[in-house]
ZALOMAR-277600 format. One line per field, with one value per residue (C-alpha): residue number from 1; residue in one letter; x, y, z. Coordinates in Angstrom, 2 decimals. Layout:
BEGIN
num: c(NUM ...)
residuo: c(A ...)
xx: c(X ...)
yy: c(Y ...)
zz: c(Z ...)
% end
This chain:
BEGIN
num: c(1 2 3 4 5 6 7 8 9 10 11 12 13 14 15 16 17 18 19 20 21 22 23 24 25 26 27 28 29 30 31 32 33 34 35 36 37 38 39 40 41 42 43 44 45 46 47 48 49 50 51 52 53 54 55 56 57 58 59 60 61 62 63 64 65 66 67 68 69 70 71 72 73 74 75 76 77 78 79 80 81 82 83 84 85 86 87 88 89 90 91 92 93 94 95 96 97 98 99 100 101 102 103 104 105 106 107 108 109 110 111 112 113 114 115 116 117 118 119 120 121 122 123 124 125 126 127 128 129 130 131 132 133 134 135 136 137 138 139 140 141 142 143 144 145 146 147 148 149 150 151 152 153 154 155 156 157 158 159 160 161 162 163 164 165 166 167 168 169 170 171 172 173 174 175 176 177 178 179 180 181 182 183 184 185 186 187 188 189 190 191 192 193 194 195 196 197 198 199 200 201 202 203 204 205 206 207 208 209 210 211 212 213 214 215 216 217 218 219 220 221 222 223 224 225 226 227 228 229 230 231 232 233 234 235 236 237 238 239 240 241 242 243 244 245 246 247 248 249 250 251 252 253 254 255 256 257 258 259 260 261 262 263 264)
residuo: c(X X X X X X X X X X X X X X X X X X X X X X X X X X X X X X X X X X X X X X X X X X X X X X X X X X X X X X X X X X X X X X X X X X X X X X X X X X X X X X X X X X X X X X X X X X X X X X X X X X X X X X X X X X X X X X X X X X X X X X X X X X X X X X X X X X X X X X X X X X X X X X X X X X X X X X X X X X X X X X X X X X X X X X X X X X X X X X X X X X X X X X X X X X X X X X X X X X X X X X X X X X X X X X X X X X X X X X X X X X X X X X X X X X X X X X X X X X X X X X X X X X X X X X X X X X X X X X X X X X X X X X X X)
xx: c(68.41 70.44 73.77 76.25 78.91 81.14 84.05 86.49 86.30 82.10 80.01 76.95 75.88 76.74 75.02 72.13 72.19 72.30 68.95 67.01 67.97 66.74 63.63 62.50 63.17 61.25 58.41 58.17 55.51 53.58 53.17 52.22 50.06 48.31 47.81 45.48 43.36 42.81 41.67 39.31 37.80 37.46 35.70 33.45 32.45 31.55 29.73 27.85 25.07 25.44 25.92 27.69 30.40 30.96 31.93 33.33 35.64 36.22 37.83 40.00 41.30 42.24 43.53 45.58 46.91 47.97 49.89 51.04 52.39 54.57 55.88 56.16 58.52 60.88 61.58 61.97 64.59 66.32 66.73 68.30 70.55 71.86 71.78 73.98 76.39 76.66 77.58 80.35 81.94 81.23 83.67 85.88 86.64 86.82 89.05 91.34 92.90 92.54 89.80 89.48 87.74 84.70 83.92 83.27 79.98 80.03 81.60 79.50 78.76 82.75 82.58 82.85 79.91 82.48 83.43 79.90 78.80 82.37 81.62 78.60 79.47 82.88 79.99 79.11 82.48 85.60 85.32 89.23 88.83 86.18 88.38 91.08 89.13 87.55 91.13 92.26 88.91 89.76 93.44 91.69 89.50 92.08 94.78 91.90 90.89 94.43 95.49 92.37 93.06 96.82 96.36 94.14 96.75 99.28 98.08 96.99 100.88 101.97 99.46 100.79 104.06 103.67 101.88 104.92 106.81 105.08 105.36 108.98 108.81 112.13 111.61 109.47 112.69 112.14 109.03 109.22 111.55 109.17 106.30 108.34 109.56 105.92 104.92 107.75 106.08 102.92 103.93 105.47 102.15 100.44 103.04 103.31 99.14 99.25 101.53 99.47 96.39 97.86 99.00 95.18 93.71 96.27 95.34 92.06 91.94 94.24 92.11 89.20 91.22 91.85 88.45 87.39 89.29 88.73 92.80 93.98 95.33 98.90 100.88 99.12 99.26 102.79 101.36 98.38 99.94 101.71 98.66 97.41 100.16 100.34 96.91 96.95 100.01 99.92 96.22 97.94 101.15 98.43 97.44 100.64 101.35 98.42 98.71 102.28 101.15 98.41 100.90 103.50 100.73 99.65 102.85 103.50 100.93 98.01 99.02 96.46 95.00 97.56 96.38 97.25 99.68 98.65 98.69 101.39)
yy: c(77.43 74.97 73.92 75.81 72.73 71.71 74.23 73.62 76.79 76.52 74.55 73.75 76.46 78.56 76.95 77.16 80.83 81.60 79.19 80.65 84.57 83.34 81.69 84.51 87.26 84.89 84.66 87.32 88.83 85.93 85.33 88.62 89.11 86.02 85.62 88.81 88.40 84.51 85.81 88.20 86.01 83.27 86.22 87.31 83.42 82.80 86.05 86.09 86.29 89.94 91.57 94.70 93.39 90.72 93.08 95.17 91.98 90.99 94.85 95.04 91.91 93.38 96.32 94.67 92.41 94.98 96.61 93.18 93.09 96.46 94.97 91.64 93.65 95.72 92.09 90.79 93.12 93.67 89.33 89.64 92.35 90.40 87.56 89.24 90.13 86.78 85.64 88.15 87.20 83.34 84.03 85.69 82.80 80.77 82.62 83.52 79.54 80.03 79.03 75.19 73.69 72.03 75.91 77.67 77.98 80.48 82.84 82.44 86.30 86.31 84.39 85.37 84.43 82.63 80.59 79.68 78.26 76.25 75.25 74.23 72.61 70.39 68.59 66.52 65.60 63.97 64.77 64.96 67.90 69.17 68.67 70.27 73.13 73.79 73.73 76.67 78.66 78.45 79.79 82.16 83.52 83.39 85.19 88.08 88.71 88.52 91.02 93.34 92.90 93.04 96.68 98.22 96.64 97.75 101.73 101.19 100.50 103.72 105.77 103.92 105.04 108.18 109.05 107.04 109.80 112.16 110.80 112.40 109.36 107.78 104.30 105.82 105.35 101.46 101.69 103.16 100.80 97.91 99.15 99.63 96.36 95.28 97.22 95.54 92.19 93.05 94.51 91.31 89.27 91.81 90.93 87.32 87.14 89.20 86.59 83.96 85.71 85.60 81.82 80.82 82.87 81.08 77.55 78.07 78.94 75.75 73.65 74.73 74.19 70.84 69.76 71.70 69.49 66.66 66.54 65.48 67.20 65.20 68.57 70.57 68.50 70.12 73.61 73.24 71.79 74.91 76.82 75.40 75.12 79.33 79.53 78.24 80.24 83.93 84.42 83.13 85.54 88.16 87.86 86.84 90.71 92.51 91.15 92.28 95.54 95.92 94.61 97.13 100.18 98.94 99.26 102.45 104.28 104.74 106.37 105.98 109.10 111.29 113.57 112.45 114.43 116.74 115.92 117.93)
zz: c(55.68 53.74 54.86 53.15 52.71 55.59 57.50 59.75 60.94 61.83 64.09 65.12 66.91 64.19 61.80 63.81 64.25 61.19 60.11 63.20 61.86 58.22 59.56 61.49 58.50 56.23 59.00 61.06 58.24 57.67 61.53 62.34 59.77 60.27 63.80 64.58 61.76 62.37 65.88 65.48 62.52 65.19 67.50 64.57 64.21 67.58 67.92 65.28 67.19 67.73 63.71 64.69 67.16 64.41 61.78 64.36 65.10 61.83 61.17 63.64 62.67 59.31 60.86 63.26 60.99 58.40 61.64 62.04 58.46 58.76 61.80 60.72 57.80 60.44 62.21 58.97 57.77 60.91 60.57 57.19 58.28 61.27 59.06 56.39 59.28 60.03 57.03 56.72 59.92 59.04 55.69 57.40 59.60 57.06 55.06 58.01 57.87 53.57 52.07 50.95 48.34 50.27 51.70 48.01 48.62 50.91 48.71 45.95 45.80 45.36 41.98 38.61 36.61 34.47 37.60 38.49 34.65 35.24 38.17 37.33 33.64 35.25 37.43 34.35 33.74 34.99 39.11 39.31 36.77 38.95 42.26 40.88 39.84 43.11 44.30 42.69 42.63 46.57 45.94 44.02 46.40 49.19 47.18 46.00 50.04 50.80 48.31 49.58 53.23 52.76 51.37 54.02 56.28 54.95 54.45 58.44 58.97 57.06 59.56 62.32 61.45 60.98 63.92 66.10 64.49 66.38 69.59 71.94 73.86 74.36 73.18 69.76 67.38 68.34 67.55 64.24 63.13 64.21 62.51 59.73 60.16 59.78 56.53 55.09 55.94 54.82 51.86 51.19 52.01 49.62 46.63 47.07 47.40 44.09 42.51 43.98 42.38 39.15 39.22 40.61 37.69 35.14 36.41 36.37 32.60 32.24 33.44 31.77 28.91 30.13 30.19 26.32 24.67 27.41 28.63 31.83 34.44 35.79 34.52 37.15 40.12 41.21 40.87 42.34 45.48 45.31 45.29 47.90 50.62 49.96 50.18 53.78 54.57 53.72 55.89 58.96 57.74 57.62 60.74 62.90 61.04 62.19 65.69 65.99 64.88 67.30 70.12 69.23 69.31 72.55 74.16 72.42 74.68 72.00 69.31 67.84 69.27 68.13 64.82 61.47 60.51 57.75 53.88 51.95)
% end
C-alpha cells in the first residue's frame, strides 16, 4: 500500500495495518488458488508412473483450487471491508485536530472533481500557489465534516434534552439547562463551520483565479491564516462539546434509556 502522505495524528503501526489488510485482500485469491493446484500438479508429476492417480491428482487440484478461489474471495472481501474501516477511523483522527495540508490525500474521496484537476494542474506552476491551495482545500474539508458532524451533534443534544425533561429527578432542571447550554455551543460550532465553509470555498475560487491569469497571492495570506487557525479550532470545540455532553448524561443516571418522547 502506498503511503498516504505524512499525519500527525498516525504512526507506524497504523500504517502498517492498514498495508497488511490491503495485501491480504489483494492476495488471499491468488494464494489460495494457487497453492492446491501447484500441489497436486507436483503429485501428478511425480506419479506419473501410475496414469489414473495422475489425472486423478491433477483434478483435485483444479477442484481444490477453484474452492480455494471462492475462499480466497470471502478473505479477500472481508480484508477490504476491514480495510475500508480503517480508513474511516484513520480520517477521523486526522480530522479530529483539523485537517492540514500535507494529509489531503486521505480524503481524496472527499474532493470535488474540480478540486482534484486543480490540484493536479497548480503542480506545474508556482508551488506557493499550490501551497496555498492545499491550505484551504484542508479548511475546506475541515469546515464540510465540521458542519456534518456539528448537525448530528447537535440534533443528539435536542434528544438529550428532551428526554432530561422526562426525568422527576431533583437535580434534572440543572441538567436541562446544561444540555441546553451545550446545543447552544454546538449550534454555534455548526454556524461558524458554515461560515468557515463558505470563506474556504471563496478562497479557493480566488486562488484559482490567481493562478488563470498567473497573479500572486500576498492579498490572501491574512485570510488564509485565518482559515487555518479556525480550522484547527472548531474540531477540538467539537469535541470539548460532545464530551461535556456525554459527561453530563452520565451523571444524569442514563437517560438515554428513557423513550423518546412522542412526535406531535
Amino acid at each position: 500500500m502506498k503511503r498516504i502522505g505524512s499525519s500527525r495524528a498516525i504512526d507506524e503501526i497504523d500504517l502498517k495495518r492498514g498495508r497488511n489488510l490491503r495485501i491480504v485482500g489483494i492476495g488471499a485469491p491468488l494464494v489460495l488458488t494457487a497453492l492446491p493446484v501447484l500441489l497436486f500438479l507436483i503429485l501428478s508429476v511425480i506419479l506419473s508412473g501410475t496414469p489414473i492417480f495422475a489425472v486423478s491428482s491433477f483434478l483435485l487440484g483444479l477442484i481444490f483450487g477453484v474452492v480455494g478461489f471462492l475462499l480466497g474471495l470471502v478473505v479477500s472481501g472481508i480484508s477490504f471491508y476491514r480495510h475500508q474501516l480503517w480508513s474511516a477511523e484513520m480520517r477521523d483522527r486526522i480530522a479530529a485536530n483539523g485537517i492540514g495540508a500535507d494529509e489531503i490525500d486521505w480524503f481524496r474521496k472527499e474532493l470535488k472533481p474540480s478540486e482534484k484537476r486543480a490540484l493536479k494542474s497548480l503542480k506545474s506552476l508556482d508551488p506557493l500557489i499550490e501551497d496555498a491551495y492545499r491550505e484551504t482545500l484542508a479548511s475546506r474539508l475541515t469546515a464540510t465534516r465540521i458542519v456534518k458532524s456539528s448537525r448530528r451533534e447537535l440534533q443528539a443534544a435536542k434528544r438529550r434534552e428532551s428526554k432530561l425533561r422526562l426525568l422527576k429527578a431533583e437535580n434534572s432542571a440543572s441538567f436541562i439547562e446544561q444540555a441546553r447550554e451545550d446545543a447552544v455551543k454546538i449550534g454555534s460550532i455548526h454556524n461558524d463551520a458554515k461560515q468557515m465553509l463558505v470563506e474556504a470555498e471563496s478562497r479557493l475560487q480566488m486562488i484559482e483565479a490567481a493562478a488563470a491569469r498567473g497573479g500572486g497571492l500576498a492579498d490572501t495570506e491574512v485570510a488564509l491564516k485565518k482559515l487555518a487557525a479556525r480550522a484547527s479550532q472548531l474540531p477540538l470545540a467539537l469535541e470539548a462539546a460532545r464530551l461535556r455532553e456525554e459527561a453530563a448524561a452520565e451523571i444524569s443516571g442514563g437517560p438515554s434509556d428513557v423513550e423518546d418522547p412522542a412526535p406531535q
